[in-house]
Structures are given as structure tokens and as C-alpha cells.
C-alpha angles and dihedrals in degrees: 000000000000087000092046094043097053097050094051086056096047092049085054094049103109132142104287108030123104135219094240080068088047092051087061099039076060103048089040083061103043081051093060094052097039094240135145116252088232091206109044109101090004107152086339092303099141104206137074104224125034102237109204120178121188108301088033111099096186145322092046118168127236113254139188084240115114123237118248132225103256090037121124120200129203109215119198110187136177148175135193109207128170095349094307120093124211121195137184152157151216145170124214145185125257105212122303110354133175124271093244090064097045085045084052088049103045094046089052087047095054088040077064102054091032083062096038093051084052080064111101137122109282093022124116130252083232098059084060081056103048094052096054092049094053100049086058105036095053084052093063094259136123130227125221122238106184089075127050145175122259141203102262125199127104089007131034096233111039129139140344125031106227097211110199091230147045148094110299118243102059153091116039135351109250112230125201102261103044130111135219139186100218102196122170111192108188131189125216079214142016122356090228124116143202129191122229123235090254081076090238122053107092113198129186112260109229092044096254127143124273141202142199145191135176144172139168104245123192118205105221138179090279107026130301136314116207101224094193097069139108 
């Protein structure tokens, strides 16, 4: 449903239309399919998807103001659907952008399945963190560190954290069954964040352009399966 949902939004992301009109396009789908909009009233946060455009790391708000041709827009989504959650995240392009944006955008993308092919049964959380940081460290990128993944299920947020940094060879031991939300979030710029007075909308310091990925991932006997794709 994750998976479903987010595709339909991204298909619908074009110059003029605003995230406020994304937000219902999401709530309309969860509807059909009698799901839970994961997001909306987490915490307090009101709306069902985290709508995130260029300088916005994560947890943006929708807005009335049009999207613009060059734009790109980060798009966090969730559901919560007969007592599990799922939860995912793209970035797309609005329109025609620069390279230096798509480039952005591709390098953030493989960071994500770096870190999700370091996923298998007697591996370390860490190993899913080095390899993210790697991919985009050796593009030029920073991570950010104030935000992290985090072990999904029951809850939205479980154990462990998924740090998007950090030596191979820590933290715990994965074991086939359990889940992760895997969810690069990578800066042009500085790492460095700030939080907006709405308590929420993190933004990237120094202005530059951000980008962020996510997917569910199971570990499983022989690896890991990603349980929010098409």
C-alpha cells in the first residue's frame, strides 16, 4: 500500500500543484483501501505525508504554495494497516531540474540500496550505516546525523535507531525477522541542521539542496526482502 500510494503521488508531482493537494491525494488513497494515514496526528504532526522541497531535509509541512519547475520534493509517506505500520520515502523531480540536483537525487537513491544490500542475517547495524555513508561521502555529499532510521512493526518508531554513519562491524547483530526502515537523508552542503519554529520542518543550515530515500526492509534467512516496493 506504502509502495502504491507513493507512486501514485509522485506521478502527480508537476509544476503548480501544491503539496496541500498532495496531502489529499494521500488521505483520498489510504480511504480506498481502508488504511491509516501513519503520519497524520503523530506526535501532533497534522498532515498525512512529510512534504519536503530542496533545502527541507524531512518532516516539512504542506503548503498552498505551488510547486516550481526545477524543484525537487522529498515525499515521506506511511500507513498503518491491520496493526503493522509501513513507511517510505522518495524524492522527485519537479519538471526539468539541473544536473546538480538529479545528481543529488541519484547518489542519495544508491546510498539507500548500498545500505539496504549491507542488510543479511549475522551482519551489523552498523554495516547498513557505513555503507550509506560511503556511497555518499565518496560523491561529494553529507549525511545527516540528527535523523536516523529506525526498526518499524507494531510501532512506527521501534529498535533500533539506523544511523546513516558510522565504522562497520557494531551495534547489534541483525536476525532474520526483523524490519527496518532504511532512510538516507543527504545534503548538497553541510550536514548541519536547523528546526523550524513550527517545531517540525528541518531544513539544511547553510540553504543547500537535500535529498531523501526510504524503504521497509525485512531481514530474512537469505538476505533481505524490501517489503515497500512495486
Amino acid at each position: 500500500m506504502v509502495a502504491e500510494i507513493l507512486d501514485e503521488l509522485s506521478g502527480a508531482v508537476e509544476p503548480g500543484i501544491t503539496t496541500k493537494e498532495l496531502n489529499e491525494l494521500a488521505l483520498d488513497a489510504c480511504k480506498k483501501r481502508k488504511a491509516v494515514a501513519a503520519f497524520k496526528g503523530y506526535s501532533g504532526f497534522p498532515f498525512a505525508i512529510c512534504s519536503s522541497p530542496n533545502e527541507v531535509i524531512v518532516h516539512g509541512f504542506a503548503t498552498d504554495k505551488p510547486l516550481v519547475e526545477g524543484d525537487i520534493l522529498s515525499i515521506d509517506f506511511g500507513v498503518l494497516y491491520d496493526g503493522f505500520y509501513g513507511d517510505s520515502a522518495v524524492t522527485v523531480p519537479v519538471g526539468d531540474v539541473s544536473k546538480d540536483r538529479d545528481r543529488l537525487m541519484r547518489v542519495t537513491k544508491e546510498s539507500l540500496f548500498a545500505g539496504i544490500n549491507a542488510v543479511a542475517p549475522g551482519a551489523h547495524l552498523s554495516d547498513i550505516s557505513n555503507a550509506v555513508q560511503c556511497v555518499a561521502e565518496d560523491a561529494g555529499y553529507t549525511v545527516v546525523r540528527d535523523f536516523v532510521g529506525h526498526g518499524i512493526g507494531r510501532a512506527l518508531h521501534e529498535d533500533p535507531q539506523v544511523p546513516n554513519y558510522g565504522k562497520p562491524g557494531y551495534g547489534p547483530i541483525l536476525k532474520t525477522g526483523m524490519v527496518l526502515a532504511i532512510e538516507p537523508m543527504v545534503n548538497a552542503g553541510s550536514p548541519q541542521v536547523k528546526v523550524l519554529d513550527d517545531g517540525w520542518t528541518a531544513v539544511t543550515k547553510d540553504g543547500c539542496c537535500s535529498a531523501h530515500f526510504e524503504h521497509t526492509v525485512a531481514v530474512t534467512e537469505n538476505g533481505f526482502e524490501i517489503l515497500t516496493s512495486l
